[in-house]
C-alpha positions in Angstrom: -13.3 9.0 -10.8 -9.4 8.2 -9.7 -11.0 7.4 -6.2 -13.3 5.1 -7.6 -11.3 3.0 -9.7 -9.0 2.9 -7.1 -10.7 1.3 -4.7 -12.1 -1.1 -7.5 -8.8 -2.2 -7.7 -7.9 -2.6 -3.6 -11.7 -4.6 -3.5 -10.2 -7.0 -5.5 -7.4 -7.9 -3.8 -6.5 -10.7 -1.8 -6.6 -10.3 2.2 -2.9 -11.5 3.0 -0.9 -8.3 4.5 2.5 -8.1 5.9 3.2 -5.6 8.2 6.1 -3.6 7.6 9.6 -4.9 9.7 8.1 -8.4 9.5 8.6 -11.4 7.2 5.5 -13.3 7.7 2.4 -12.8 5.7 -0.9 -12.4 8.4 -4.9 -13.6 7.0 -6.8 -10.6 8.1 -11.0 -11.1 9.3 -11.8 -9.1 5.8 -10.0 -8.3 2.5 -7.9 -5.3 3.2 -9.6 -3.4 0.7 -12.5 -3.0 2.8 -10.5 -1.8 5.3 -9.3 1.1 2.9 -12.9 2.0 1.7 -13.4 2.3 5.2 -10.8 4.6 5.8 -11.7 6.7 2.9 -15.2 7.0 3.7 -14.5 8.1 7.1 -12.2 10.7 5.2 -14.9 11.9 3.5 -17.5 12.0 6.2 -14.8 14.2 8.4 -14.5 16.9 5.5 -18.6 17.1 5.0 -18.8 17.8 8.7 -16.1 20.5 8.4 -17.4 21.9 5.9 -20.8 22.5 7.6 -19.4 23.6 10.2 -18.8 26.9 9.1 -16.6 30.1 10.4 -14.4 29.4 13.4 -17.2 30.5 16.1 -19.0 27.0 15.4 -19.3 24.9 18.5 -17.3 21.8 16.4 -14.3 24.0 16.0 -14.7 25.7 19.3 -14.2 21.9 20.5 -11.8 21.0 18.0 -9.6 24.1 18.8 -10.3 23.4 22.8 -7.4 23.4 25.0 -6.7 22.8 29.1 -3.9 24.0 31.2 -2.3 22.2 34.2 -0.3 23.3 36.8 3.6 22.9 36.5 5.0 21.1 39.3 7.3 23.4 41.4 10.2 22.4 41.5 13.8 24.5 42.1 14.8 26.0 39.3 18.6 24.3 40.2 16.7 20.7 40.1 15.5 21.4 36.9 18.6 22.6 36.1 20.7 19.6 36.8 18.1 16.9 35.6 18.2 18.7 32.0 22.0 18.4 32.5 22.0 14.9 33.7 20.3 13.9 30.3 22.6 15.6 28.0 25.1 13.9 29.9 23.4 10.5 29.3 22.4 10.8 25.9 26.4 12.1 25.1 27.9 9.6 26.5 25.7 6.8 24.8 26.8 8.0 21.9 30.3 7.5 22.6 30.1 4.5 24.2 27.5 3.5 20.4 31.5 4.7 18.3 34.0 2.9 20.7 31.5 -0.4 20.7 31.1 0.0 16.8 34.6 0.3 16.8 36.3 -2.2 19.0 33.4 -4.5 19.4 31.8 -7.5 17.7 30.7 -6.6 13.9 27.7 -8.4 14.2 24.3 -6.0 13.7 22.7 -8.1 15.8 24.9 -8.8 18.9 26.4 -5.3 19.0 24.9 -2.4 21.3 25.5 0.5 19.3 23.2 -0.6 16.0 20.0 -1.2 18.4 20.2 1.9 20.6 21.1 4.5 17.9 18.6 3.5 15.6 15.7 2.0 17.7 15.9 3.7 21.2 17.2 7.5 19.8 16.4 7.6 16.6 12.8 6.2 16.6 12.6 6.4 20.5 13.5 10.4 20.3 11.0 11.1 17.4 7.8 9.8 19.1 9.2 10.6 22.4 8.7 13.9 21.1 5.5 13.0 19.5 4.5 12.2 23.3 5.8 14.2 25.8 7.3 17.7 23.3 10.8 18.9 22.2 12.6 17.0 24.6 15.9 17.5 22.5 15.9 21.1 23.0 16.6 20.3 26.7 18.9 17.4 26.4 20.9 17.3 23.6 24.1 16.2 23.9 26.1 18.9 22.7 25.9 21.0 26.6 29.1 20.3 27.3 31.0 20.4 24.1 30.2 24.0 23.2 28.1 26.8 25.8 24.8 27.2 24.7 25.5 31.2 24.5 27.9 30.5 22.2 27.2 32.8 19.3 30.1 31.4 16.1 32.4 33.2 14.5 30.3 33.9 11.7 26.7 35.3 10.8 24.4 32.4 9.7 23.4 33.1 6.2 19.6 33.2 5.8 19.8 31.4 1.8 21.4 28.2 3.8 18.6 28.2 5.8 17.7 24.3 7.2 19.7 22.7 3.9 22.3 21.3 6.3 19.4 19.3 7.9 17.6 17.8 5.1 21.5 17.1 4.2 21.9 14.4 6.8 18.7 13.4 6.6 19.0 12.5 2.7 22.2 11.0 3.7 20.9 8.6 7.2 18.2 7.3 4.9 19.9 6.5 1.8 22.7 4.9 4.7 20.1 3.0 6.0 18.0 1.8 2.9 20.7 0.9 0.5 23.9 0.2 2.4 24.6 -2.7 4.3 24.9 -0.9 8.3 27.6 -2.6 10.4 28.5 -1.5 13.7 31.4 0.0 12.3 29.9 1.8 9.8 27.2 3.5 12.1 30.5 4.4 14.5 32.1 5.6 11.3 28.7 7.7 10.5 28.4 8.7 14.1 32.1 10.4 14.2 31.3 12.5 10.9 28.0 13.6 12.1 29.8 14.8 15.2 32.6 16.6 13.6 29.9 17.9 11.5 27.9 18.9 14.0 30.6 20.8 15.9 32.3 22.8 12.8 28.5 24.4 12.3 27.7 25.2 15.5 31.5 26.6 16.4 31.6 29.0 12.9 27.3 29.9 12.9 26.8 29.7 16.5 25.3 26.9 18.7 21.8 28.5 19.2 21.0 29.0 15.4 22.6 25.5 14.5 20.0 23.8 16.7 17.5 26.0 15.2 18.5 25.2 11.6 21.1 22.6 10.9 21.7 20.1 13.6 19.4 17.3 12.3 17.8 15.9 15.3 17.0 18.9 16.3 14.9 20.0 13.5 13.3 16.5 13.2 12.4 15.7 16.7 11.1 19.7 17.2 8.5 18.5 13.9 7.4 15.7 15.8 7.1 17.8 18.7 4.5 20.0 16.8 2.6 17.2 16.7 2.2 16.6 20.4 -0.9 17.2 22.6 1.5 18.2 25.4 3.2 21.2 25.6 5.1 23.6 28.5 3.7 27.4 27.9 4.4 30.3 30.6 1.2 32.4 31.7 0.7 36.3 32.6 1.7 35.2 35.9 4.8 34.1 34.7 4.2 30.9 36.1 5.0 27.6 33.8 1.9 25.3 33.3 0.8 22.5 31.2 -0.9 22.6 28.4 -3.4 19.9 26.5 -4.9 20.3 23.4 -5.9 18.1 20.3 -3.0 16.1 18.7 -1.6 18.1 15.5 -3.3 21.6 16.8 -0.4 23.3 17.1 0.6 23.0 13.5 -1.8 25.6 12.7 0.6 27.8 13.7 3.9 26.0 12.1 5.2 28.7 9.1 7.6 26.8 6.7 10.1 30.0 5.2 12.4 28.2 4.1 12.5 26.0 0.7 14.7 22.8 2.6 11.9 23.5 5.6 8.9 22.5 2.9 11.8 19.8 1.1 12.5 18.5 4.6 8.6 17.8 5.7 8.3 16.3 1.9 11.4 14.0 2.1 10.3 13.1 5.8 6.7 12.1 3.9 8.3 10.5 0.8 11.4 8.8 1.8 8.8 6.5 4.6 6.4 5.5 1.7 9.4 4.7 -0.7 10.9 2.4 2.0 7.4 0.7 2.2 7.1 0.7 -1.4 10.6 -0.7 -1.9 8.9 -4.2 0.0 6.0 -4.5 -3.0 6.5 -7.3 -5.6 5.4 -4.1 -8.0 8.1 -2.6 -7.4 10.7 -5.5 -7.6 9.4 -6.1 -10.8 9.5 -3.1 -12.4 13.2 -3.1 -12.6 14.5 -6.9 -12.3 11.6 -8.3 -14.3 12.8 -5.4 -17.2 8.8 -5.6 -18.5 9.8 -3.2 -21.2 13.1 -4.6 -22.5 15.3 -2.0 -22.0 17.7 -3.6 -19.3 18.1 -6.1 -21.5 18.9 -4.1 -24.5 21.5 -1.9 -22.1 23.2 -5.3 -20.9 22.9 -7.5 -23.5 21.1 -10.0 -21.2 18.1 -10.4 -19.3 19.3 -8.6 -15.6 18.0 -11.8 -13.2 20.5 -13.7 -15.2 23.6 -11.0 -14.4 22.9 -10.2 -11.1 26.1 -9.4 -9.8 27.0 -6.6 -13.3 23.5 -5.1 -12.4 23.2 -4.6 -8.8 25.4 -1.6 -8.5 23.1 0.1 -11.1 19.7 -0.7 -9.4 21.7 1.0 -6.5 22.4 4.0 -8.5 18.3 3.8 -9.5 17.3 3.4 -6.0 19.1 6.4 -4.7 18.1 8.2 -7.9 14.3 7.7 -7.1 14.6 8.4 -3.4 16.5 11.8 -4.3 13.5 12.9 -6.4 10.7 11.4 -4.4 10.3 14.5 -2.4 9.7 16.6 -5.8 6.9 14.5 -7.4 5.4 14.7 -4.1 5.5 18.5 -4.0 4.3 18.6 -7.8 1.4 16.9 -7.2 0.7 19.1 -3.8 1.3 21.9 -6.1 -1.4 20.9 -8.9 -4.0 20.2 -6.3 -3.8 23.2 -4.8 -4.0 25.0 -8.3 -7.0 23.3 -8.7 -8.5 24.6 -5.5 -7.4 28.1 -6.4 -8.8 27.7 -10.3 -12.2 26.7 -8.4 -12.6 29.6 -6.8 -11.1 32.1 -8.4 -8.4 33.3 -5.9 -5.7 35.7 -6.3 -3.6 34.3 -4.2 0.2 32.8 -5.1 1.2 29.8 -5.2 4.2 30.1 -3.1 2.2 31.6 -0.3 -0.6 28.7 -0.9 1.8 25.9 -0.5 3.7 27.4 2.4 0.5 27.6 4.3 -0.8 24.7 3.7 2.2 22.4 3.6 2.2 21.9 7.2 -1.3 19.7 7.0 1.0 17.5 5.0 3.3 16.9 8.5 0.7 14.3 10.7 0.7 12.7 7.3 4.4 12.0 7.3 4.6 11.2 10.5 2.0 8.5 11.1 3.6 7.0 7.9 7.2 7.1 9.8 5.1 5.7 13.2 3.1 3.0 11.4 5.9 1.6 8.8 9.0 1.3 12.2 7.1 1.9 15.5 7.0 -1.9 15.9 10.4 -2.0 15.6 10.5 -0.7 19.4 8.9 -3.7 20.9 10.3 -6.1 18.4 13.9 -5.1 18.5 14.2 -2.3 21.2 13.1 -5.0 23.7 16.6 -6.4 23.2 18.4 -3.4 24.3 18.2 -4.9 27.9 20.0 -8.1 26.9 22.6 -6.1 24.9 23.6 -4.0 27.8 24.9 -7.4 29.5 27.0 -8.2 26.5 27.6 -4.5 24.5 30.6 -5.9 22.6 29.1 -8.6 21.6 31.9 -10.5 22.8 30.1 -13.2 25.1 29.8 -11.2 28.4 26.7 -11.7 30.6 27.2 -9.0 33.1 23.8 -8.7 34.9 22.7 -12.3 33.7 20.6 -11.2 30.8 22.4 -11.3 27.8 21.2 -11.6 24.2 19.6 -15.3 23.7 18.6 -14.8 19.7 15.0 -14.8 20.6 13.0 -12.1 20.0 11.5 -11.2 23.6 8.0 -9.8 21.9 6.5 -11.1 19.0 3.3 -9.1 18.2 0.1 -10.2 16.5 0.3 -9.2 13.2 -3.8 -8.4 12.9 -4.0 -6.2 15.3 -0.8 -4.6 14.1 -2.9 -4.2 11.1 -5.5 -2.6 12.2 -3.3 0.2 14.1 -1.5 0.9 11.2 -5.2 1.7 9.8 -6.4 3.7 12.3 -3.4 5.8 12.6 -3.3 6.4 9.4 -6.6 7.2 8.8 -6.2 9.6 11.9 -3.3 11.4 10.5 -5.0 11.7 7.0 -8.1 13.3 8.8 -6.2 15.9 10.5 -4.6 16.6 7.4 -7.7 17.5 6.4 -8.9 19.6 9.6 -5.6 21.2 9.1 -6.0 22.5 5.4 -9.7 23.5 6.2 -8.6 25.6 8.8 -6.2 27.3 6.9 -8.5 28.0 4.3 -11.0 29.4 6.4 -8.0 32.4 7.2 -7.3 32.3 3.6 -11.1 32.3 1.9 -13.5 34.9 1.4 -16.6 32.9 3.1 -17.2 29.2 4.2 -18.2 28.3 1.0 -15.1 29.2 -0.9 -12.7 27.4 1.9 -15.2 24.1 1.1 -14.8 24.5 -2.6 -10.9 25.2 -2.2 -10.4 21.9 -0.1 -12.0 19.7 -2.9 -9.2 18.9 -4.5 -7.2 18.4 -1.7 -9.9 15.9 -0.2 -9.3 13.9 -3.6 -5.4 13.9 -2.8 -5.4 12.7 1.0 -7.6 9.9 -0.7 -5.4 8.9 -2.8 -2.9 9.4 -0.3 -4.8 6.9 2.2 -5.6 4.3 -0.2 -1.8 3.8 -1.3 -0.7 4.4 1.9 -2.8 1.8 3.4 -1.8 -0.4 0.3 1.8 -0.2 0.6 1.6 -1.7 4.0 -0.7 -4.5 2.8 1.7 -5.9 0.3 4.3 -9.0 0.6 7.1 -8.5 -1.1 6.3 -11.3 -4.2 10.0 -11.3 -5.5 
């Protein structure tokens, strides 16, 4: 019934989108909400064919579960070696060169190196590098030759920390980056701190277990890495190969033991659809419109009118709501998998429920995170190759190149569109392969691993269609 008033609702909206990252609304061939009743019956049509599918022997799962190996190239263990060495060299010292530009260069986000290659070429780069190609990071990172890998701390890592100090700096780069105005100082400022951070945990717990559990890029870039269809694996033989399998198949096997392990795939989900959300006139409107009067009450005046007295307390709200986001999306997650266990009757916790099926929730977050910035690598990454002639922003033109203003790529909105649609729908339909599987280890029979999944068929539904509408709406206000 929510479904179908839903999509009432989308059907009768206009067809002007805006695609996140860009300013200009876009007329699309059909009302969006077409598009999204699409999506959702395609949704619905994936879980019917699961579900009579049966056990795991089916031929459809067979296939779905399906995977080929390749033979790894052979080359010298000491090439290897060095090129993984070579990269961690790289990668370290672009981050020091991304402080002392911050620091001594031009303050100008637009003109300065370090603002475009930290957070379009590493941060978004590095995630769906990893998306692509594996855990690159585990490799490369750039902490080699700052402390020995076999370093061991000084100190046993406690098992109740667990990944907090992860979704830590998480929490904190997003709320940095949503509600603070990033200079090039500021991000070589942030950069320093997540250094020194960096080094105190892995120098008192050990480098090994801080890359395993606190060093944020680490644990962020290995969850993309899950995702990928590519993946190194070592044979009987003890020979390396490659291995190809079906986008998202190796999360089958992703446990999440920890509480900031389940918080930090629901912040990762919740914090990307706030940031879309926090472009939608509904939004806006909600606080500075005051509907209900009570700003006005608090203020004495109507908040459009005062501004400047009321911005540091929509701040305060913002960061509020971003803080909690994570926990309404894990008490919804919660009552629909109730609901699946109250259908048919099972015994089973809900802490052991919602640890095993959490991980369905990860393509979801991450073809939110691809489809909300990934344009952001062709329309702003592109200028990493003028900003390398002038890193200081100071005028250089060393290799003839520099910055002109223009952007060198300007996509076509439409068919920006329409990716954004089809990854998401993709993700949301793996979410559901995902769950299905896991509830045919859970379940009794077929027919109680359908039944359980009802529920949750209604929630990535919901999920799609606002999904797919907070990336159709213009900001209004």
């Amino acid at each position: 019934m929510i479904a179908h008033l839903l999509g009432s609702v989308l059907l009768a909206a206009p067809a002007t989108a805006m695609a996140h990252a860009f300013g200009e609304p876009v007329q699309l061939p059909m009302p969006y909400g077409l598009y999204i009743a699409g999506s959702v019956l395609a949704l619905v049509l994936s879980f019917v064919l699961l579900a009579f599918s049966g056990r795991p022997g089916n031929k459809l799962l067979k296939g779905l579960n399906a995977q080929r190996t390749l033979p790894w190239p052979a080359w010298p263990a000491q090439w290897v070696h060095r090129a993984r060495a070579a990269g961690s060299l790289f990668w370290l010292s672009a981050l020091v060169f991304c402080i002392v530009t911050g620091l001594v260069g031009s303050n100008d986000s637009h003109r300065n190196f370090n603002m475009t290659f930290f957070w379009i070429l590493f941060v978004l780069g590095g995630a769906y590098a990893a998306m692509l190609i594996g855990d690159w990071y585990q490799h490369q990172h750039p902490w080699r030759f700052l402390l020995p890998g076999n370093w061991n701390g000084i100190r046993k890592y406690p098992r109740w920390l667990g990944h907090w100090p992860a979704l830590l700096q998480l929490v904190c780069l997003v709320a940095i980056e949503l509600f603070f105005h990033s200079t090039p100082r500021k991000l070589a400022l942030l950069l320093i701190a997540f250094g020194v951070f960096n080094l105190a945990g892995m120098w008192l717990w050990g480098t090994r277990r801080w890359l395993q559990r606190g060093e944020l890029f680490a644990v962020l870039f290995r969850l993309f890495a899950a995702c990928s269809p590519l993946r190194k694996i070592r044979s009987t033989d003890g020979k390396y190969r490659w291995r190809i399998a079906l986008p998202f198949s190796d999360l089958r096997r992703l446990r999440l033991w920890h509480p900031a392990q389940c918080l930090f795939v629901l912040f990762l989900l919740s914090s990307t659809a706030y940031d879309g959300l926090r472009e939608t006139a509904v939004y806006f409107n909600i606080f500075w419109q005051d509907p209900f009067g009570i700003l006005t009450i608090a203020f004495g005046d109507h908040p459009l009118k005062i501004y400047p007295q009321v911005r540091p307390w929509f701040i305060a709200w913002e960061m509020a709501l971003l803080i909690v986001s994570p926990f309404f999306y894990l008490l919804l997650f919660v009552l629909f998998i109730a609901l699946g266990r109250m259908l048919t009757g099972s015994k089973q916790p809900i802490p052991l429920l919602l640890c095993r099926y959490l991980p369905s929730l990860v393509p979801i977050a991450v073809v939110y995170h691809l489809t909300h910035y990934y344009t952001l690598l062709f329309s702003q990454g592109l200028k990493i190759r003028g900003l390398v002639s002038d890193p200081f922003g100071w005028g250089w033109n060393i290799f003839g190149n520099a910055i002109t203003g223009r952007l060198p790529w300007l996509p076509d909105m439409a068919n920006i569109w329409t990716s954004q649609v089809v990854l998401i729908l993709a993700g949301h339909v793996a979410a559901v392969w995902l769950a299905h599987q896991q509830a045919l280890q859970l379940e009794r029979s077929n027919r109680s691993a359908t039944l359980s999944q009802l529920p949750m068929l209604v929630l990535m539904v919901v999920f799609t269609s606002v999904g797919l509408w907070i990336l159709a709406q213009p900001l209004q206000g």
